[in-house]
C-alpha positions, -999 to 999 in steps of 0.1 A, spaced: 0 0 0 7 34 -9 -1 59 18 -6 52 55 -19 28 75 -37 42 106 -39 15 128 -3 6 122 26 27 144 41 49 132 75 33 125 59 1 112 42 21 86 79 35 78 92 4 75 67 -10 52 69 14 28 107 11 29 99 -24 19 71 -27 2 73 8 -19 105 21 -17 130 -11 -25 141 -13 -59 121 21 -71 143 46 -46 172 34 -26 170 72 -11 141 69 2 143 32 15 172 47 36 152 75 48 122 57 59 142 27 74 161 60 92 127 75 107 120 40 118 142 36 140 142 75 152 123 80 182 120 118 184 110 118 147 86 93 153 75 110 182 65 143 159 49 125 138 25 112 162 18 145 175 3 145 138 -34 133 130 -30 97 118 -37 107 84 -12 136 83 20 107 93 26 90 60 57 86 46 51 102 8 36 133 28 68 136 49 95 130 25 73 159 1 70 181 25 111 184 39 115 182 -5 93 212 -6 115 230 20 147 221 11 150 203 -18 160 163 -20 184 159 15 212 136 5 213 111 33 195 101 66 215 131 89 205 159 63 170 142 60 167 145 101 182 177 105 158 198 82 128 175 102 134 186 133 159 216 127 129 234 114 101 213 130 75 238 129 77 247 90 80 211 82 48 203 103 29 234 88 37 216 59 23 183 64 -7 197 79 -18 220 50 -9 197 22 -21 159 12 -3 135 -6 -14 140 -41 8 126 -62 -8 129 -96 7 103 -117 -4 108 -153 15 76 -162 -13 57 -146 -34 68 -175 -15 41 -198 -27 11 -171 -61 24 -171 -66 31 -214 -74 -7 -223 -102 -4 -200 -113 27 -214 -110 20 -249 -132 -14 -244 -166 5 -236 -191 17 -255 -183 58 -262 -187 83 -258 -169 88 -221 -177 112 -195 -150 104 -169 -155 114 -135 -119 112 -110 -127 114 -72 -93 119 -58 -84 141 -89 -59 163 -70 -49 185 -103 -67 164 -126 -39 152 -146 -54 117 -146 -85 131 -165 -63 132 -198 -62 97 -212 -77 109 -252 -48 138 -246 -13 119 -242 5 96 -264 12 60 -249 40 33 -262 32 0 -251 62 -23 -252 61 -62 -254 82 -81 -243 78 -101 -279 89 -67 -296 55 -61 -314 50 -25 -301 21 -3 -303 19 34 -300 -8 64 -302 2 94 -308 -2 125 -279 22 147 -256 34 136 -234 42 100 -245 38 75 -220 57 46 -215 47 9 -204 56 -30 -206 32 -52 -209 33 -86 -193 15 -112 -213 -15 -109 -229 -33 -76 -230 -66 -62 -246 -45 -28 -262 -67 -3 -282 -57 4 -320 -70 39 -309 -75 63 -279 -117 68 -267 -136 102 -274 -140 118 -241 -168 146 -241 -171 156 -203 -145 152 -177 -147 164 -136 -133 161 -104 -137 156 -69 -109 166 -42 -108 178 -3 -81 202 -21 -83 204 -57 -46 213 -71 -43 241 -101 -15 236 -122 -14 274 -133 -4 281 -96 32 279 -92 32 264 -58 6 233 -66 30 227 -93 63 225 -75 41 208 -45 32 179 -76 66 177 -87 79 174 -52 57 145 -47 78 127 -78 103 111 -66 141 120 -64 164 102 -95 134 106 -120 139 135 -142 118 121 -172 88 119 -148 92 154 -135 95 165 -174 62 145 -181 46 160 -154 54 195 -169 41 183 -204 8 170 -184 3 202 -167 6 221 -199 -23 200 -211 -44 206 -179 -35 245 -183 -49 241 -222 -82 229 -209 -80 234 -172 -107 206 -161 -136 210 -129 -128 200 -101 -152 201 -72 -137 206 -34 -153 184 -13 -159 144 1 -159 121 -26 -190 104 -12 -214 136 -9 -199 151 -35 -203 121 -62 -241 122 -70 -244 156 -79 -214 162 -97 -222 125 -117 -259 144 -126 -242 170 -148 -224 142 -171 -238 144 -207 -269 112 -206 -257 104 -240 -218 93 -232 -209 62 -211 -201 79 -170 -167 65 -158 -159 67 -122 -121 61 -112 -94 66 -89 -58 59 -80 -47 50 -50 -71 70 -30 -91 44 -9 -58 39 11 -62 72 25 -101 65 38 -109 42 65 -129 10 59 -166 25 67 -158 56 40 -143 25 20 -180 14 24 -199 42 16 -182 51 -15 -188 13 -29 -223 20 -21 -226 52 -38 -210 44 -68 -232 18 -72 -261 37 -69 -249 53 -104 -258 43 -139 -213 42 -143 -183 19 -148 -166 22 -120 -126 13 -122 -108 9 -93 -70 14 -91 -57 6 -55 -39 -19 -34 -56 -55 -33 -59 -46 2 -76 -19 3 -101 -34 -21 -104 -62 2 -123 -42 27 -150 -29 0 -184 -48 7 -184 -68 -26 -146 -71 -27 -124 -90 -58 -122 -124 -57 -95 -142 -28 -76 -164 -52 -62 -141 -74 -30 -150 -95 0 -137 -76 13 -101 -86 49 -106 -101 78 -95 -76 87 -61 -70 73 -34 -53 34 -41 -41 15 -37 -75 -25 -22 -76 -52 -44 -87 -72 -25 -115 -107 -35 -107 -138 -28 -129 -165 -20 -102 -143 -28 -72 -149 -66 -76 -139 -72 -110 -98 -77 -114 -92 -66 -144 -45 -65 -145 -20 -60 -121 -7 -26 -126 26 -5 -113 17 18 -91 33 46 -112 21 32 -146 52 17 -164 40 -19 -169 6 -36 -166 1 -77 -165 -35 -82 -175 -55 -107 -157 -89 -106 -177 -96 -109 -214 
């Protein structure tokens, strides 16, 4: 999982995501989470933090936002608690909204396989980058060397593993809106740098998508509507065109809700006449009411994967979390 546990201490949730997120994507921040871990009077700020407010992606931003990317463990610690009080200021008035575009390329086959017109409707949107998929260019990459590519800026890049329903061409997308609790805008200087702090260190080419993305978003900035993602989701699905095909989705969002708002969104979303696709840890989908089935194939090794799911139930491919390769489960 992505994000934070809250019933998890503190420095097990750090260690997790040093294992289960961080190994083999950034061996910076494996070190710095293993290093707040086992750091008592970091730890010990941190749980002066609401439990939602102590996750490791919203940390390691925030002393980035300050400071820029610390080289080590001791620089890491000294900006935490050397200037304590901006970094929690920080943490408090921001969320972890790391906008990965990329995840478009994971989520297109879906897309492309329903009947369009598209209305697509993000909860979670953050910026909105995510509502784009018509917009970019995508190169899919087997591993037999029969490629395919659609043309868009920025290009986005991702292996696929085995068998996979890829579209010949991108969907028409008519209507696209939002949901956050603190929708981003991309025009605003600081939302942008706060996004490209959440990309993380030793990945230029992300940071340079992420520019491209933001140019689109700028182009044709999209709605996004502040507010919960359950009481917010009827209303804002009501002013979707009747004529195209409503998507709900969202990535790696669940995580950040507890198991009864888990609940409530499954219910709500079902109340709609949508496709719902569900991007998120297997766990996290584990706790929906209907969740996906218990003997799914393994994941491949690596960092901990989401389960694309159509209607939360549905597994539909294993999927990198930051959209470079997808293993499709589901014909």
């Amino acid at each position: 999982m992505i994000g934070n546990e809250p019933e998890l201490e503190v420095a097990e949730n750090y260690r997790r995501f040093a294992v289960s997120q961080a190994r083999g994507r950034s061996p910076l921040y494996e070190e710095l989470a293993h290093g707040v871990a086992e750091d008592h009077e970091v730890v010990a700020l941190l749980e002066e933090l609401p439990p939602e407010k102590r996750q490791p992606n919203l940390l390691l931003a925030a002393v980035r936002f300050l400071a820029g990317v610390q080289p080590d463990y001791p620089a890491f610690r000294e900006v935490v608690l050397g200037r304590r009080g901006e970094v929690v200021a920080t943490m408090l008035a921001r969320r972890t909204q790391t906008n990965e575009h990329a995840r478009c390329a994971t989520l297109l086959p879906a897309l492309a396989a329903l009947e369009g017109p598209l209305a697509l409707l993000e909860v979670g949107a953050s910026a909105g980058l995510c509502l784009y998929p018509d917009r970019y260019g995508y190169h899919y990459r087997r591993a037999d060397g029969e490629d395919v590519r659609l043309p868009g800026t920025p290009a986005l890049t991702c292996d696929v593993r085995g068998p996979a329903p890829l579209p010949d061409e991108k969907p028409t997308v008519v209507w696209r809106a939002g949901i956050d609790l603190n929708p981003l805008d991309v025009a605003d200087p600081d939302d942008l740098h706060w996004l490209a702090c959440l990309v993380w260190p030793g990945r230029p080419e992300r940071v340079e998508r992420l520019e491209a993305a933001a140019a689109v978003a700028r182009e044709d900035p999209p709605r996004i509507v502040r507010g919960d993602l359950v009481e917010e989701l009827h209303a804002l699905a009501e002013q979707a065109p009747r004529e195209a095909t409503l998507v709900v989705h969202h990535s790696a969002v669940l995580t950040y809700l507890p198991p009864d708002r888990r609940a409530a969104f499954a219910r709500a979303v079902g109340e709609l006449d949508a496709v719902w696709f569900a991007n998120e840890s297997a766990s996290v989908l584990a706790d929906l009411p209907q969740p996906p089935p218990s003997d799914l194939p393994a994941p491949p090794p690596g960092p901990v994967p989401f389960l694309l799911a159509r209607d939360g139930h549905r597994p539909l491919a294993w999927v990198d979390a930051h959209g470079t390769w997808v293993q499709w489960l589901s014909g």
